[in-house]
Every structure is written in structure tokens, then in C-alpha cells.
C-alpha positions in Angstrom: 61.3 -64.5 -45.1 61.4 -62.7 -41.9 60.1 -64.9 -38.6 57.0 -64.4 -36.7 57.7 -63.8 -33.4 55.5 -65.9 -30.2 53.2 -62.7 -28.0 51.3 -63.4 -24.8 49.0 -60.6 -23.9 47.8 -59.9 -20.5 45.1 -58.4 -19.2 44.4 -58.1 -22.9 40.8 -56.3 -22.5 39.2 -56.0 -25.9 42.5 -56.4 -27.9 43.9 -53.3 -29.1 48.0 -53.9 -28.2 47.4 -57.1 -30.2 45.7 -56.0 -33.1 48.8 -53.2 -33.1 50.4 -56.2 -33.3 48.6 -58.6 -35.3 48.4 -55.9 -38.1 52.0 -55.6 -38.2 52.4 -58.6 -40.1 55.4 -59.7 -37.4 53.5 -61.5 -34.2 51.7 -64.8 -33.7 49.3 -63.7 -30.8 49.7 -67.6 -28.5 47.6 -66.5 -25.6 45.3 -63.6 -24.0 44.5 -63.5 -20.7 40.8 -61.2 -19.3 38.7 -62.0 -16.9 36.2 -60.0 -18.4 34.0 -61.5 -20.0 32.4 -59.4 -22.5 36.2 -58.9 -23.3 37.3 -62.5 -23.3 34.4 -62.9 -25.6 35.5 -59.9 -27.9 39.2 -60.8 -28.1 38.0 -64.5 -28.8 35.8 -63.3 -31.5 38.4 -61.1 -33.5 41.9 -63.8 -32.7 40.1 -67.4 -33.7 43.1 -68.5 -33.2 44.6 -67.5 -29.9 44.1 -69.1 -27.1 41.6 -67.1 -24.8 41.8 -67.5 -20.7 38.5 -66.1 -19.1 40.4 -66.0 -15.7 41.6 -64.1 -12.5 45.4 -63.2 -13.0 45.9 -64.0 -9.9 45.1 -67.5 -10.2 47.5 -68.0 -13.7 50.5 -70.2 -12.7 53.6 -71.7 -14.4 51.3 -75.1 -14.5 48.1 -73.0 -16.0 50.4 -71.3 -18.6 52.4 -74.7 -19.7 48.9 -76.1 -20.2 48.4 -74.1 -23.0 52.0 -72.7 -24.6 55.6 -73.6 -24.4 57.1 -71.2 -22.1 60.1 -71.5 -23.8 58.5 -70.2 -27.0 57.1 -66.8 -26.4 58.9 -63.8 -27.3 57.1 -60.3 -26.2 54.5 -60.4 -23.5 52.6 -57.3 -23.5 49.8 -56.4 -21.2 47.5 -53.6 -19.6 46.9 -53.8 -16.1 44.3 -51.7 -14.5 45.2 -47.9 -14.3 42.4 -47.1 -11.7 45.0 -47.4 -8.6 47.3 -44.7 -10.4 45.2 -42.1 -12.4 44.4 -39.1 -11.4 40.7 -39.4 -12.8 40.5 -41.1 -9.8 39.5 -39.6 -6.7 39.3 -42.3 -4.3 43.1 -43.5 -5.2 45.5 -44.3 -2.3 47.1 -40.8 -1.0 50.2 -42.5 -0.7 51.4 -43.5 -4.2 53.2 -46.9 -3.2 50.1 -48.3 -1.4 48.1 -47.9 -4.8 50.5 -50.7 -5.5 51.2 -52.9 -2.6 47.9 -52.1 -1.0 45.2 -51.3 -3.4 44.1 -54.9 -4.5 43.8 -53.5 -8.0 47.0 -52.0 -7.8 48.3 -55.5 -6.6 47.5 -56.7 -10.2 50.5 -55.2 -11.7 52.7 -57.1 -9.4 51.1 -60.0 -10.6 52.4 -58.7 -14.3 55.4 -59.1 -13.2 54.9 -62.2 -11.3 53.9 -64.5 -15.0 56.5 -62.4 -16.8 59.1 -63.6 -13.9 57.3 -67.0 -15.2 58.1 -66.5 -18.8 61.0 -64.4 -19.0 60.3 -63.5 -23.0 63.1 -61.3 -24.9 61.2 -58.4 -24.8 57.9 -57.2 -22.3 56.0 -54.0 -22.5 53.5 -53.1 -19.5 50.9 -50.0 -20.6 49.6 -47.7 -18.1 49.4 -44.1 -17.4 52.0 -41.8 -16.1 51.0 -41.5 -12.9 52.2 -45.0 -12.3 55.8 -43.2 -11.7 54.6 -40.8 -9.2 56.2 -41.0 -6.0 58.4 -43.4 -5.4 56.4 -46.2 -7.2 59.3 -45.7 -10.4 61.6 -47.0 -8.0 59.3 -49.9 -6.5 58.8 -51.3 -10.2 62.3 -51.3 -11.1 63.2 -52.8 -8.0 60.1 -55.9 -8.9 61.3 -56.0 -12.6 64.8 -56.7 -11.5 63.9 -59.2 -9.1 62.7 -61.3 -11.9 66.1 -61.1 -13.5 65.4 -57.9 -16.0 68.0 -55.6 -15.1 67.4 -52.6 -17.3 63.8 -51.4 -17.5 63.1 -48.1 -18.8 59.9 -46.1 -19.0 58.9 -45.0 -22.4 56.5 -41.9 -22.4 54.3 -42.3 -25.8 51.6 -39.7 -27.8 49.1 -41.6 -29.0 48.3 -39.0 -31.7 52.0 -39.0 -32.9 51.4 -42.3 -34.2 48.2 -41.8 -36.4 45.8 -42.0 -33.6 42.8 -39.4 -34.0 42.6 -38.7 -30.0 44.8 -37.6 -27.6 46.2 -40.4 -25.2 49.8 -40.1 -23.1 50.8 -43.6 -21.5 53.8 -44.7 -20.4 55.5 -48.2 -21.7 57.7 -49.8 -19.5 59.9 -52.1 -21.1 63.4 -54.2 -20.8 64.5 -51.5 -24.1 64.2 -48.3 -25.4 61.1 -47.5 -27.5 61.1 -44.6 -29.7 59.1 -45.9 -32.8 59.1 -42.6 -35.6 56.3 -40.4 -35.5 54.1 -39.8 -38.4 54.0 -36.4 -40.4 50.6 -35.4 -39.7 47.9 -36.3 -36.7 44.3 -37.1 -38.2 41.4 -35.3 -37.0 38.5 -36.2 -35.5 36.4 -35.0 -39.4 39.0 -37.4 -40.7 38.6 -40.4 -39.0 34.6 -40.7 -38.5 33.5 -38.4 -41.8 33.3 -41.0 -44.2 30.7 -43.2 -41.8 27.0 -43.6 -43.0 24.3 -42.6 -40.4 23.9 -44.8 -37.9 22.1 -47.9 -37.7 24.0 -48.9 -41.2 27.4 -50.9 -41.8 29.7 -51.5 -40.0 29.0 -53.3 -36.8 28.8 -51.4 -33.4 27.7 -48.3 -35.7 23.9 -48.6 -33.7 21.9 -44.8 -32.8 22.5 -44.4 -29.2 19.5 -43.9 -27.4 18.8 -39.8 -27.5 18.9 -37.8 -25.1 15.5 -36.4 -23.1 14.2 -33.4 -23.9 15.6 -31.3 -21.6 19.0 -32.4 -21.8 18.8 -32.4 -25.5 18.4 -28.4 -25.3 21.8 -28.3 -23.3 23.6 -30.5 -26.2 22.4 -28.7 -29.0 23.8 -25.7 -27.6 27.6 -26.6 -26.9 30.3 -25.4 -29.3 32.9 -27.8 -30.5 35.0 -28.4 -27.0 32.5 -27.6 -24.5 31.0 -29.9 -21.9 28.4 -31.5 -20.7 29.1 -31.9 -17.2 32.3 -32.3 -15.4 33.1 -34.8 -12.5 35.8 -34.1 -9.6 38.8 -36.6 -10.0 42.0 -37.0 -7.8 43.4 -33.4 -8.6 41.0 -31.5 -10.5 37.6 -31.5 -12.6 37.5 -33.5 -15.6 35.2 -32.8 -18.3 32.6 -35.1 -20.3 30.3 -35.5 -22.8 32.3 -33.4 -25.0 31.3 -31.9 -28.4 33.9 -32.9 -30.8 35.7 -30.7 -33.0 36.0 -32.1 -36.5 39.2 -29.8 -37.7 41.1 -31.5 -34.3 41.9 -34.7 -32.8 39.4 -35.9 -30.0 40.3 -35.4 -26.3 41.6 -38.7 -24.3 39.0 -41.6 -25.1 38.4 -43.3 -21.5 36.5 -45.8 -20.6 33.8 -43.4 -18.5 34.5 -41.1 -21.9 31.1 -40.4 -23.9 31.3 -37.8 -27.1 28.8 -35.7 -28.5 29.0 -35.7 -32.7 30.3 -32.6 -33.8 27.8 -31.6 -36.1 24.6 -33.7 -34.2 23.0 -33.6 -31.4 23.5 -37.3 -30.4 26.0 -39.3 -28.7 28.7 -40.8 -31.2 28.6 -44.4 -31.8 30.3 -47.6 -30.4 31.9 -47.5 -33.9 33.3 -44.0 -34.2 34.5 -44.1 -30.8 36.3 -46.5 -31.6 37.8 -45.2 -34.8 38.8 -42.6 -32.7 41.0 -45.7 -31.0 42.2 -46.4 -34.2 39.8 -49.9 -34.2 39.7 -50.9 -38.2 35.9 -51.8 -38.8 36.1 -55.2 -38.8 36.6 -55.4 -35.0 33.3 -56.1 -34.1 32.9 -55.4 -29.8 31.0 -57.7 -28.2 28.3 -56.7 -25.0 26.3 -54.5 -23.7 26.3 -50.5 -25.2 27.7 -49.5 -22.3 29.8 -52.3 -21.3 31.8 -51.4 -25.5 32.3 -48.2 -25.1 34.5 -49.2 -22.0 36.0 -52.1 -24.3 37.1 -49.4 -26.6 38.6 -46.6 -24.3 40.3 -49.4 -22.1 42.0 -50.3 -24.9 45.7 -49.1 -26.1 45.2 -47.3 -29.5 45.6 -49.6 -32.4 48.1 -47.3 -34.2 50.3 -46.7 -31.3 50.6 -50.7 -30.2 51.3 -51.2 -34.5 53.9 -48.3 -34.2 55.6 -50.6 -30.9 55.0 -54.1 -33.0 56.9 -52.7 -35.5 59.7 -51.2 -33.7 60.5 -54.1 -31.6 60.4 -56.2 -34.5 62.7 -54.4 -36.1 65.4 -55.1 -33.1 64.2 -58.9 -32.8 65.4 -59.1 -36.1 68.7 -57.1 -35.3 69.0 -59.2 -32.5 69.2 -56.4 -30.1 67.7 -58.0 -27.8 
């Protein structure tokens, strides 16, 4: 019987690295860290049996962490610190890249990543974010931090959500202490694949509620974009970025974000809490937990279920090779 191996997530937001992980078969989740609370509350409600910390990373030490697992016993740490200091959706981001992470106070959170995993020193850590976090100089600054704390090869693994069986788009890099090249699948799902089979809204499963509809006027514009086209655009760090996109059912969606808002492809009406997130790769059973608003965000904060099973796996698979 192969072992289960001990994960801490931080900044674990609604829970989609771990339930990559949890579905894998391979992980015992010990502890998730948010302090969030519609999140907290989420993750809590979906992993009974992990240990939930409603609480400001910066105020997590070595005593907090020992009060709750043996620091000796955990094996990955994964975690998702905020992207907002990095991305380029962002157009009030520091101009010089390595004050979005030694001056940006949201930016200081991944430093504090770094600061527990310097703490816990597992075999194996994997910190999600978007590319941009390498622009600059910063690649430099994080493997200077990672091998401060005693991890002396860190590499930064560039991953396609939609290789992986994700129906959207999503590239994030995975920095970790190895290489990660899990196998793609054969084919990517669409977005008529993924939500098609759902029943109107307002039935089973949970978060599958009618968003409220549009007014009048605005409902006019909807009902006359094509598959692709956009609502309105919004100006981010480098260029405009559309939203409220009509999907297109023979394609995979565009990047889910946690501003991101969908028009159905063949209504007029806002998708649901509960295809968006299938578009995440969420099984149904994941029930979100807040406001409308406040799940949507739960969902596109999240790393894509199929691309955090794809990692579980592939790290497993070297645990048990003792690779690392």
C-alpha cells in the first residue's frame, strides 16, 4: 500500500490546489491557512478534517504552527499567495518589479511564504502565481529568499491549465525545490463540454442559483455579442482586458479571474457560480460558501482542480521514488 503523504496549504483560498490533491488519493491535507473568511469557511466546509486557521499570515509562527501539527511531519506545502502585486491586470502595480515584493505590503506576503516554509522545511514546496512574478529581476530575488531558507535548487515551472483537463485557459508558474512536468492529456475540453450537461439554473447542484439579469438596456447589448465578444473592457497594467465575455461552447473559456464574469453561450444571462466553477475544474460537490459575488472570486482565485491533481500526482510519483 502506497503511503499518504502530510500537505500544509497556505493561503489556501477556497481550496482548489488541495482538492488537486485530495482527489489524488496520495495527500492527507493537516492544515490550511486564509484569512478570508468566506474562504476559511469554504475550505472548512469541503476538508472536515483539516485543520482550518482563519488568520493573518503574517502573524503564523513556529509556536502557532506546532500548536496544531508536527513540523517534523509534513511533507509538501503548497500555497497561493496574492498575484495582485505582480499581474499585469493590474494597473496600480509597483513600476519597479522588486518593490511589488519588498514594498507592496501584498507583495510582502510571499516573503512570508517563504518565511513558514523556512519554518517547515517539507521535502517538497510548490508556490502558484502568475508569470509576471519573474519579471525583472524578482526571479533572482526569490531564488536568492528560497535559498536562504536552505533550498538550494528552485526552479520555476511554467504550467497550461488546459493541458491538464481544465476547460479554461490559465498560465501560472510553479515554483518548486524540483522539476514539474506532469504529462499532458490528449485532448482539452470545451467550454459545451464541461457545463452542457447542467439543468437550468436554480436546480441541483449547489451554487447552480439564476444570477440576477441584466436591466433592460444592457440586456440588448448581451443578446447581441457573438461567441468571444465583450461586454466592456477595463485598462490593466499594459493593455485593455476584456469582460463579460460570451462563451464559445466548441472552445475552452478564456482565463477565469476573480474580477472574471461570463455570459452563457447560448443565453442571455450570466453563467452560474456552479459552471464557473466547472470551468475551474470544481467537481459538484464543492459547495462555495458567501456572498454571489464574494464565490465567484472563491472560484477564479483558485488553482484549477485538474492542474493541482496533475502536480499531486506527479510529486507523488517521486516521493515514492524517493527523489526527493
Amino acid at each position: 500500500m502506497k503511503p499518504l503523504y502530510k500537505v500544509v496549504d497556505l493561503f489556501c483560498g477556497a481550496g482548489g490546489f488541495s482538492e488537486g490533491f485530495h482527489l489524488s488519493k496520495r495527500y492527507r491535507i493537516l492544515l490550511g491557512v486564509d484569512n478570508f473568511r468566506p474562504a476559511a469557511l469554504t475550505y472548512k466546509l469541503n476538508f472536515p478534517s483539516t485543520i482550518v486557521l482563519l488568520e493573518d499570515i503574517k502573524n503564523i509562527s513556529s509556536y502557532t504552527l506546532s500548536e496544531h501539527i508536527d513540523l517534523n511531519d509534513v511533507d509538501v506545502v503548497i500555497g497561493s499567495p496574492p498575484c495582485e502585486p505582480f499581474t499585469g491586470a493590474n494597473p496600480r502595480r509597483e513600476k519597479n518589479p522588486i518593490d511589488r515584493l519588498y514594498k507592496d505590503p501584498m507583495g510582502q506576503l510571499t516573503l512570508h511564504f517563504i518565511r513558514i516554509l523556512g519554518v517547515i522545511k517539507p521535502r517538497v514546496f510548490v508556490m502558484e502565481n502568475v508569470p509576471a512574478i519573474l519579471d525583472d529581476g524578482l526571479k533572482i530575488a526569490l531564488i536568492k529568499e528560497f535559498r536562504r531558507i536552505g533550498y538550494s535548487s528552485v526552479y520555476f515551472n511554467l504550467l497550461r491549465a488546459e493541458d491538464y483537463g481544465t476547460p479554461s485557459h490559465r498560465l501560472r508558474v510553479f515554483i518548486s525545490n524540483i522539476k514539474i512536468m506532469p504529462k499532458p492529456i490528449d485532448k482539452r475540453i470545451t467550454v459545451g463540454k464541461a457545463i452542457g450537461d447542467l439543468p437550468p439554473p436554480g436546480n441541483f447542484p449547489p451554487n447552480h442559483e439564476s444570477p440576477p439579469p441584466f436591466p433592460e438596456k444592457k440586456h440588448r447589448r448581451v443578446a447581441r455579442l457573438r461567441w468571444g465578444e465583450a461586454l466592456i473592457y477595463y485598462e490593466g497594467a499594459k493593455r485593455r482586458l476584456p469582460n463579460i465575455i460570451r462563451l464559445d461552447p466548441n472552445k475552452i473559456a478564456p482565463t477565469v479571474l476573480g474580477s472574471s464574469r461570463f455570459i452563457h453561450p447560448f443565453e442571455d444571462r450570466l453563467i452560474t457560480v456552479r459552471e464557473q466553477a466547472r470551468l475551474m475544474g470544481f467537481p459538484d460537490q464543492f459547495v462555495f460558501i458567501g456572498g454571489r459575488d464574494e464565490q465567484y472570486n472563491l472560484v477564479g482565485e483558485a488553482v484549477p482542480v485538474p492542474l493541482a491533481y496533475a502536480i499531486a500526482m506527479y510529486i507523488a510519483e517521486k516521493l515514492d521514488g524517493g527523489e526527493v
